[in-house]
N, C-alpha and C positions, 0 to 999 in steps of 0.2 A: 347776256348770252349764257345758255347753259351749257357746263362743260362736262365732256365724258373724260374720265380720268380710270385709268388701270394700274397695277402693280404686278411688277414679276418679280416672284424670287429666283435667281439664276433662268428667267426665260420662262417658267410655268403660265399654263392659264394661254387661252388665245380667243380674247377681245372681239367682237363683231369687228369686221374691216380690216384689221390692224397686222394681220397673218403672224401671229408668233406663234413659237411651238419651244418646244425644252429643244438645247442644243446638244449634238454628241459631240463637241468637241470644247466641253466648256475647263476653264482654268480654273484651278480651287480656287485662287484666290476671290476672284470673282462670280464664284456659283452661287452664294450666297446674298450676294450684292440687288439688293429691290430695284428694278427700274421704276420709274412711273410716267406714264406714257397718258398727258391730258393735251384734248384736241382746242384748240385755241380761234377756229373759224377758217373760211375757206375766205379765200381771195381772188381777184379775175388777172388775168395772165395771159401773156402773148406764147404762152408753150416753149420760147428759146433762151429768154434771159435769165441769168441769174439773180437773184432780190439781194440784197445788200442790207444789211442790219446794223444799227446804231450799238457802237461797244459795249453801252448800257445795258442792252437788251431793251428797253423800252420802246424800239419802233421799227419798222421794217416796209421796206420800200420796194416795190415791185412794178416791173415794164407792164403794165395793161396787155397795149396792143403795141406793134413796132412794122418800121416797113422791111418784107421781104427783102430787100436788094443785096447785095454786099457791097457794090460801090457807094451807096450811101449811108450803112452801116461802117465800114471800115474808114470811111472819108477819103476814099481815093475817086472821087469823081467831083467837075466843076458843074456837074449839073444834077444834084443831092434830089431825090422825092421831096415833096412837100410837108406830105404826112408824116414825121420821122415816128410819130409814135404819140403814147399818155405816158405819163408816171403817178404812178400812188403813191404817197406815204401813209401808213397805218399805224397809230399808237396801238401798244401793246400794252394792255390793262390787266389789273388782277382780273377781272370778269373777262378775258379773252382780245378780241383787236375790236378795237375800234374806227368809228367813220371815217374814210379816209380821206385826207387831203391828194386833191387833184391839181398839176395846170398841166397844158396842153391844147394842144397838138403841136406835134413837132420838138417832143423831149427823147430826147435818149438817155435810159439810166446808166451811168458809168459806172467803174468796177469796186468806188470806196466810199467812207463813210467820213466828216469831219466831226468829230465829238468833240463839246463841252458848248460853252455859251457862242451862239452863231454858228450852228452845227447845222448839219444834215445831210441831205445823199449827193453825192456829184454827177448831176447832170447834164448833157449837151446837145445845144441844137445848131442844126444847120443851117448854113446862111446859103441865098443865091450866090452866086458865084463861085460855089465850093467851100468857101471859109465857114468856121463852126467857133461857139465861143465857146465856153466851160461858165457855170456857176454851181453856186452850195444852194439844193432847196431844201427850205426849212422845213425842221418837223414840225412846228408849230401853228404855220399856214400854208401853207405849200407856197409860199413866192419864193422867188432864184433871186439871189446876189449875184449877178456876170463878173466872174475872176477876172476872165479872160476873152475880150472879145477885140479882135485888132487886124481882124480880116484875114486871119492864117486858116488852116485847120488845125483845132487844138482837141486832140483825142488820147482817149487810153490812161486819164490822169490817174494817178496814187499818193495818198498825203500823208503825211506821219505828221501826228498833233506832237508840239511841247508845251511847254506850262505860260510860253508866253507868243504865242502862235501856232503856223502849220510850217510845212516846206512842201512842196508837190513838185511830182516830176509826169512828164509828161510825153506824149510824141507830137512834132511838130511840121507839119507841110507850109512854107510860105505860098502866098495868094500866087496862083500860075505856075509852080514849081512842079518836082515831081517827086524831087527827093525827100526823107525824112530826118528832122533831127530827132535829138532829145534834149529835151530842156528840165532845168529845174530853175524853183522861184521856192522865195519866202515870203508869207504876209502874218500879219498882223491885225488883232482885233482895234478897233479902235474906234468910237462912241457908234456901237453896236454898227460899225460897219469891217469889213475887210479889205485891207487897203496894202497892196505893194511893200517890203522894206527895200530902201536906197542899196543899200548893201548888198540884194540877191543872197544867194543858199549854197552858191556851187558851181562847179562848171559844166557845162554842155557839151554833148557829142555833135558836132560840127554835121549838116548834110551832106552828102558823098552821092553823086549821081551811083543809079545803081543798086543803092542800100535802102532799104526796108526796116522799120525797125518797129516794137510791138511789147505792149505792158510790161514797162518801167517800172522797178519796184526799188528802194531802198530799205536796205539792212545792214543794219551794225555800221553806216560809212560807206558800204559798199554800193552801188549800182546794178543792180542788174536788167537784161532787158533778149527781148529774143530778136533775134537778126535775122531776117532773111536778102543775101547776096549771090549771084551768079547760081541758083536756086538751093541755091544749099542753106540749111535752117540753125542756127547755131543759138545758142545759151549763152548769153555774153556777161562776164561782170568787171567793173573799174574799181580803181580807189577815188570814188570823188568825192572824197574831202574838202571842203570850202577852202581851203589853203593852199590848193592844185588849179594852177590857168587852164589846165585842162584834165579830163581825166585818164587815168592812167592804166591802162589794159591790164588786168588779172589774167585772167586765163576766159579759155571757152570749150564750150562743149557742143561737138556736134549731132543731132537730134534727128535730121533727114538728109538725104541728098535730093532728095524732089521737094523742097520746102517752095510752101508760097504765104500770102499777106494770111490767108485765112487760115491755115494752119498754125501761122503765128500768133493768133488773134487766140484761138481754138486752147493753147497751151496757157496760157493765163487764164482768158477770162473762162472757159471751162471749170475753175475751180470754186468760183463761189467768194466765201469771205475772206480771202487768205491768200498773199504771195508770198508768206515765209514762216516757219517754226523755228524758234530761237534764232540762230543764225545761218540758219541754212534758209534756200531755197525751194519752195512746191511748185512744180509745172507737171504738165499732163506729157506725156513722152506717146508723140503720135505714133510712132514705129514700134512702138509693142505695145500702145492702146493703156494703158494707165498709166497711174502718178508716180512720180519719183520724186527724190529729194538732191539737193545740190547745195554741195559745199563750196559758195563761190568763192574762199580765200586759196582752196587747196586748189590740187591739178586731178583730182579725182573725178572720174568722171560719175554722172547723176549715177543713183542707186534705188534701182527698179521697188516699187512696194509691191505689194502680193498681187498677183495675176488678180485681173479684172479690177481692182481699184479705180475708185471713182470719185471718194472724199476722201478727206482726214480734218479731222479737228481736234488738239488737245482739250479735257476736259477733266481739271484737277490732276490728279495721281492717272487718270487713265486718259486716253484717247480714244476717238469714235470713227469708225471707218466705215465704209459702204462699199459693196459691189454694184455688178449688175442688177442684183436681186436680192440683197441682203444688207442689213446693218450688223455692224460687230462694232463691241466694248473689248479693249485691249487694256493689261493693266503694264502699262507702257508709256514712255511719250511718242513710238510709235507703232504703227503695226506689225502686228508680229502671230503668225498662225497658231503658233505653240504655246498661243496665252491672249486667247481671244475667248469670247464667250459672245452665243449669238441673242441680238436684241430683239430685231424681226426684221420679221421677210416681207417683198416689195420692192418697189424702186424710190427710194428716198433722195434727197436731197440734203445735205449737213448747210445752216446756215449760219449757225451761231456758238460760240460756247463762253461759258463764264464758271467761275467753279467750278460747283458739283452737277449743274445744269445744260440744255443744250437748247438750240430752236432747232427741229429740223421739218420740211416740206414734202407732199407727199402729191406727185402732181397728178391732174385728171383732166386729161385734154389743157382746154382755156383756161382751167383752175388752177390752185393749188389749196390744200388744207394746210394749216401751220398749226404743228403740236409742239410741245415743250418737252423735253426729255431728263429726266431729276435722276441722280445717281441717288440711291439711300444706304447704310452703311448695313451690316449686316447687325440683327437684333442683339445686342448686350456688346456691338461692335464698336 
């Protein structure tokens, strides 16, 4: 595949397609800084989901096509559409992406990634009767390992790899129920399968008629998860620590007074690759329409990022943000106006970062292009 590859020094130069222009609000530090902006191939898309990228950078998973519904997108319905959807995975090659591995009908791509040996995107599909199971499909052949199939609804997983397994947490509807929990599990690689530990990971938020709950993330030990009860939308985080029968409420924050499932959905998975920097929290704050960050050990409440926010990804010494119509490089770990410098204009997508490096997406209707993003240092720098 042949690649178009550009460089800006602090923004200069504006690319066929690409909309950059020099910025007036650029930071010394970073004026000098070369981007280089190479397009890497377009992909087929359902227009709504976000793709999910292997930590390596090496592959990148995207919903095709998906069914319209919300009840059987969210899994609050015992009678789920058929077609739930395709999933692709696409290796990511020095010559750009490659053929993609397909299965389907009836995949839903979930919000995370399992890296290293028995990796790959977390997928779900739905079963008659409302129950949905959860597995890992590989980047290697697209087949699914089922984590999780035992007739519940099993949605919204999140998994943090260690050096001798995963742990994932989850939201949970049992078969005929109404309520949610949340669960967490640990498994184990074991002669190239994934298999359960005796042990478990942690303890669980019990279901509560009533309660609503929505993309479960762990950091640092912490739980977090968005709530929605008695319509109100709240930020939740626990201490559940494996050494707690149960977990044990931190604090919360509340985000709407008209909250519902989709709204809660909306605040996670909205973001892309990412439910946390360092130790904080990123959720999409529906009542003033972008991201903020939350410090779930404190009583602080989220703290808003710059009007219109839409991304954030750290990437090395800087971070990469997006608006409505614009990317900005910050030399920061996070965003900050008074020391931003603009990358280009458009409506991008942030999907990945690793060092000096980023993936980012650039959608066109059913499409999407997938270009790489390279920070360069300034010459003799």
């Amino acid at each position: 595949m042949l690649l178009a590859q550009v460089w800006l020094a602090g923004c200069a130069g504006t690319p066929p397609g690409a909309g950059l222009r020099p910025s007036s609000e650029q930071d010394p530090k970073l004026a000098a800084v070369e981007f280089g902006l190479v397009s890497l191939g377009d992909v087929s898309w359902d227009g709504f989901t976000m793709p999910v990228v292997a930590g390596d950078g090496r592959a990148v998973a995207v919903q095709v096509d998906s069914v319209p519904d919300w009840p059987t997108r969210l899994g609050t319905t015992d009678a789920p559409k058929r077609h739930a959807g395709t999933v692709a995975i696409h290796p990511i090659e020095a010559g750009g992406l490659g053929a993609p591995r397909s299965l389907g009908p009836d995949l839903l791509l979930g919000r995370s990634w399992v890296d290293g040996a028995g990796g790959g995107a977390l997928v779900e599909q739905p079963q008659p009767g409302g129950g949905r199971r959860l597995g890992v499909m590989s980047a290697d052949d697209g087949t699914v390992q089922w984590l999780l199939e035992d007739g519940a609804t099993n949605v919204g997983a999140w998994v943090a790899r260690s050096a001798d397994g995963m742990v994932m947490t989850w939201c949970r509807r049992a078969a005929g129920a109404r309520a949610w929990s949340v669960e967490q599990a640990a498994f184990e690689r074991v002669r190239d399968e994934w298999l359960p530990r005796a042990q478990g990971a942690g303890p669980s938020i019990a279901p509560v008629d009533g309660v609503e709950w929505s993309g479960p993330c762990l950091i640092d030990g912490v739980l977090t998860a968005i709530q929605v009860r008695d319509g109100v939308l709240r930020a939740m985080a626990f201490d559940a620590s494996s050494a707690r029968s149960e977990p044990a409420p931190l604090q919360g924050a509340v985000l709407s007074m008209r909250g519902t499932r989709e709204m809660a959905w909306q605040c996670v998975n909205a973001l892309g690759p990412t439910c946390a920097t360092d130790a904080q929290a990123l959720l999409f704050h529906p009542r003033f329409n972008r991201l903020a960050t939350w410090s779930p050990r404190t009583q602080d409440a989220p703290t808003l990022l710059p009007e219109g926010t839409t991304g954030m990804l750290p990437c090395g010494h800087h971070c990469l943000w997006t608006s409505n119509d614009r990317v900005w490089a910050c030399s920061g770990p996070t965003p900050e106006p008074s020391r931003r410098v603009l990358v280009t204009e458009g409506t991008w997508m942030l999907l990945h970062a690793q060092g000096r490096s980023a993936l980012l997406a650039r959608p066109d209707g059913r499409s999407l292009r997938i270009y790489r993003l390279t920070f360069a240092p300034p010459p003799g720098g």
